[in-house]
N, C-alpha and C positions, 0 to 999 in steps of 0.2 A: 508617581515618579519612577516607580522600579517597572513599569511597562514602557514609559516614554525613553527609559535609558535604554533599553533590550531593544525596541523599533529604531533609534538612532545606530545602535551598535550592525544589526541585521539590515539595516538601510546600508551604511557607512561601507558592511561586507560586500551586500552585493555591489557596491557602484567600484569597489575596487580589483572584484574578482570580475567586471565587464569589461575593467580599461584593459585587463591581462588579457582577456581573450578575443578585445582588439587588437593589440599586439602580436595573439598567436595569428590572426588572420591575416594580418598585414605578412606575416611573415609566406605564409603560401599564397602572397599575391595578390589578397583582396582587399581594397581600399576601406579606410571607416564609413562612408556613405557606401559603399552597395553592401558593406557587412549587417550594417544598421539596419539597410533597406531590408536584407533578403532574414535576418533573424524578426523583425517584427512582422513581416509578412506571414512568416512562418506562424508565428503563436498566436496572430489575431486578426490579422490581415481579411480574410476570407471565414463566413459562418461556418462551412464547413471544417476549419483550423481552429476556432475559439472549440466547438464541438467536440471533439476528439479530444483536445486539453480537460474538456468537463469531466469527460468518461474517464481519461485516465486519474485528473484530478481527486477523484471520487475513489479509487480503489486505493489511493497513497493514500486519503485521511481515514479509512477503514484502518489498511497495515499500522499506521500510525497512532492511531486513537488506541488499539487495543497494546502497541507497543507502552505506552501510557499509562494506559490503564496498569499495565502489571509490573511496568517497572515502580507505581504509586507505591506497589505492594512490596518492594526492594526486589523485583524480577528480571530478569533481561529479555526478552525476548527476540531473538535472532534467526527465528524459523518462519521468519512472514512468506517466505517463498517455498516453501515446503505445505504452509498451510493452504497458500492460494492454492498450490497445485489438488490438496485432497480437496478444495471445496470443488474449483473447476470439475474436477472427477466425479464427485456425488450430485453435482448439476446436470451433468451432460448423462450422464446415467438415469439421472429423471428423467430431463425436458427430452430424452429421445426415447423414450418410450411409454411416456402420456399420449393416449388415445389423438388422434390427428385434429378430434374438432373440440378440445380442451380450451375454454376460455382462458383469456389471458388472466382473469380476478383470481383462476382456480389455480392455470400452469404456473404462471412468474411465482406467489408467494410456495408453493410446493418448489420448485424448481429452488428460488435461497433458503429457502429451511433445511433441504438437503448441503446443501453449500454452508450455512452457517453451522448444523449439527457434525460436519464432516470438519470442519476446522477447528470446533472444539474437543473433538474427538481427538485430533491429528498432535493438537498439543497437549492433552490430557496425558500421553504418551511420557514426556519430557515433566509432567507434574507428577505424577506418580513416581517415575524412576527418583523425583528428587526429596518428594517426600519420606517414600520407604529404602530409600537405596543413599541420601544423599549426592548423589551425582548432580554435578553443577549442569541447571538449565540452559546454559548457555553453550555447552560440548552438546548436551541432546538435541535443541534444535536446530542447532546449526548441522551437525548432521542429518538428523531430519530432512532437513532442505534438499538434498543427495539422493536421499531414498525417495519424496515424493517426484524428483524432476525426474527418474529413474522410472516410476509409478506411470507416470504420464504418456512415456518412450513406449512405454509395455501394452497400455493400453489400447494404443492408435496403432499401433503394431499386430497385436495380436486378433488377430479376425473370430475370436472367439468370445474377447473384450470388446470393447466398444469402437472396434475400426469399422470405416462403412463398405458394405459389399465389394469387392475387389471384381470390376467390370473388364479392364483392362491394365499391363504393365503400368500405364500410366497414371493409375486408379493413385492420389493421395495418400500416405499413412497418416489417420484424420479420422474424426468420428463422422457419421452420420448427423447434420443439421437436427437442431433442436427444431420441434414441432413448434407452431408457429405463435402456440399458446403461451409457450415458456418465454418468449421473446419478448424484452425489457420494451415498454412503450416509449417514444421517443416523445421530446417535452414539445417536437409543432413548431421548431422553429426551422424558417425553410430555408432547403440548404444544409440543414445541420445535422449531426450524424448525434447529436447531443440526447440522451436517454435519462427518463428520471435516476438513473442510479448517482446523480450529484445531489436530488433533492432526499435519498435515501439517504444517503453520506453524512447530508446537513445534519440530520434529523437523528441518525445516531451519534454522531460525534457530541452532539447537543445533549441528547442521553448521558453521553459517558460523564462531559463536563458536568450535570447535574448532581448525576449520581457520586461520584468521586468529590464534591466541595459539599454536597448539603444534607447527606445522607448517612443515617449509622453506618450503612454497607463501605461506605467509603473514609470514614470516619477509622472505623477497623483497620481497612486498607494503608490508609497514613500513617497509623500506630505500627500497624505490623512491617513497613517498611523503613522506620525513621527509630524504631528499636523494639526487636523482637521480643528482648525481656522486658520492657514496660508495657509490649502489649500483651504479655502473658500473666503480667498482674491485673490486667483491665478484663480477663479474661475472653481476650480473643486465642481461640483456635487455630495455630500457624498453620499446621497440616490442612487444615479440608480450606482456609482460607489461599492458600498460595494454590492449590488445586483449582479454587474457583476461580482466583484470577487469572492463573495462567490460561486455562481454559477459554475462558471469554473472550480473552486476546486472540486465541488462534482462532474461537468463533468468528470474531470480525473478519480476519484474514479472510479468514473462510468463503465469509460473503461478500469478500473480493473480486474472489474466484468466482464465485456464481454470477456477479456480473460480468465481467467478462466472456465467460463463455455465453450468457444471455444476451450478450450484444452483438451485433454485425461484425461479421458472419456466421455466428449463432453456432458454433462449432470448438469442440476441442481438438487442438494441434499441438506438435514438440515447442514449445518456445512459448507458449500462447501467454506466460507471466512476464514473460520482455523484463524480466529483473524487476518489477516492481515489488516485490516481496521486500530487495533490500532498500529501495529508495524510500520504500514506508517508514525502513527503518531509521532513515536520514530524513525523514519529516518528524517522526518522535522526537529523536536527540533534541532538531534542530526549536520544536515547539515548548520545550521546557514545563512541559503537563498543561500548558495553555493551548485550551481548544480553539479557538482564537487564533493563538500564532499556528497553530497546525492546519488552520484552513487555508491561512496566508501562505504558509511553509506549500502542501503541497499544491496551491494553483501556481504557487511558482514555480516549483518543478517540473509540473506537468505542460508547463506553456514554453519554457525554457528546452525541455525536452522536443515538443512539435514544432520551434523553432530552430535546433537542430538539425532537424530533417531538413529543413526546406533551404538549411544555409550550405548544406553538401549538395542541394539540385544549383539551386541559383548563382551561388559565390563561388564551389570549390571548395570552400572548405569543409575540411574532416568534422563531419559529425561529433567525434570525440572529444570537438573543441570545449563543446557544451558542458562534456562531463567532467571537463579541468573547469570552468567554469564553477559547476556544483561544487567541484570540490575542494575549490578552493572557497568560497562561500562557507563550507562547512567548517572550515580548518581556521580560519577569521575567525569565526562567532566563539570557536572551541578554543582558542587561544584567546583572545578576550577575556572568557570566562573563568580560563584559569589565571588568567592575569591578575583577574577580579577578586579571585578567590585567595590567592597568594597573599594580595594587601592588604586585603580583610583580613587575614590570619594574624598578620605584621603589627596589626596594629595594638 
């Protein structure tokens, strides 16, 4: 019953945060039929369009699952974009300089082990300072965010980091193309730019869900985050426990980031997280620790998004229309919920 109510309520959001931003489009001129036409074109229209929703799809339910996971732990995690950027970084620092004839069995998993190790590392950062220092996690990684998109600037900049040979003025600030080994195999679908990193996705989100309902490890997790002093009679460990969650979470981020950069164009550039750090973060919220609704959370996002694109070529309208869209989406389900929460109280 309390899943069929959350799908009605998340249904109910999006169909009234659609009709607003038919209206927003009506207002710059473009009808409900070519609105309609040119946003479902965009997110599914074309193999190539379903594709690229996959691949982004895939790095929102990363950010998101491990946003999850550590808020289980009573965490916040707000540095999904700071950790993409250290995995991005520790991938492209591999995959460009593994040997040219590197199988892909050997490059890909080296190439996200750098990326995963490099995101747990990035917020291990924010877990220490809040263990031994108490500083709230949530001022550390979100700062973080800052210094990694900073990190990124630095790197494809400085021709001593990882920018690629400067040939000409015209030369990129850009890394050197990952060796061909490190490049993510794509799932064969023709036309599609679609790469197993959805079926990775699947596969750990499915982990976390496991591990988090059926597991001591997660077991802990619930106690430590639903009252620190019952779980310190149960003797769980706050310290090395909120280290390990936090960590984990910036791990996923992490192997965000290594998809990304493992995908076409196989390259790190300034921008190359396109803000997905924080949109993971709007698949956590929006998933309420159901791995489930996070899968649902971000393919809607992610198809919502690449039909944005296509409704600034086709219709005129502002790209941006999309993100009043999300966010109004977000702001429904979040007012609902404390609606919800208010009369529960009441009663």
């Amino acid at each position: 019953m309390r899943s069929t109510r959350r799908a009605l309520v998340a249904g109910g959001a999006v169909l009234v945060a659609l009709l607003a931003g038919l209206a927003l489009a009506a207002l710059a001129g473009a009808g409900p039929a070519t609105t309609i036409g040119a946003l479902a074109e965009g997110m599914a229209g074309t193999p190539y369009a379903i594709g690229k929703s996959l691949n982004t799809a895939a790095v929102l339910m990363l950010v998101g699952a491990g946003f999850s996971l550590a808020h289980r732990a009573g965490l916040v995690n707000v540095g999904g974009e700071g950790q993409l950027c250290a995995g991005g970084i520790a991938a492209t620092a591999v995959g460009t300089t593994l040997p040219a004839a590197t199988p892909a069995l050997v490059g890909v998993p080296l190439t996200l082990l750098a990326a995963f190790t490099a995101g747990g590392l990035w917020a291990a950062i924010a877990a220490v300072l809040l263990v031994r220092r108490g500083t709230s996690e949530i001022i550390t990684t979100l700062l973080l965010n800052f210094v990694g998109l900073a990190l990124v600037t630095l790197m494809v900049h400085e021709p001593t980091l990882l920018r690629q040979p400067v040939t000409s003025s015209e030369t990129l600030p850009q890394s050197a193309p990952l060796v061909d080994g490190a490049h993510l195999p794509l799932l064969g679908v023709e036309r599609s730019p679609a790469t197993v990193a959805i079926l990775l996705a699947l596969i750990a989100t499915a982990v976390i869900g496991v591990v988090s309902r059926h597991t001591p490890a997660g077991l802990r997790l619930r106690a430590l985050g639903q009252s620190p002093a019952a779980a310190a009679r149960l003797g769980v460990r706050a310290g090395p426990t909120r280290v390990v969650a936090l960590s984990t979470a910036g791990a996923f981020a992490g192997l965000g980031g290594g998809l990304l950069v493992s995908t076409a164009p196989a390259l790190l550039a300034e921008g190359f997280t396109s803000g997905f750090g924080f949109a993971g973060l709007v698949v956590g919220l929006l998933a309420g620790g159901s791995m489930l609704a996070l899968t649902a959370a971000a393919l809607l996002l992610a198809f919502l998004t690449s039909g944005g694109i296509n409704l600034q070529l086709v219709a005129g309208v502002p790209s941006t229309t999309v993100a009043i869209i999300q966010s109004l989406i977000i702001l429904l389900i979040a007012a609902t919920a404390t609606w919800a929460a208010g009369k529960k109280a009441t009663r």
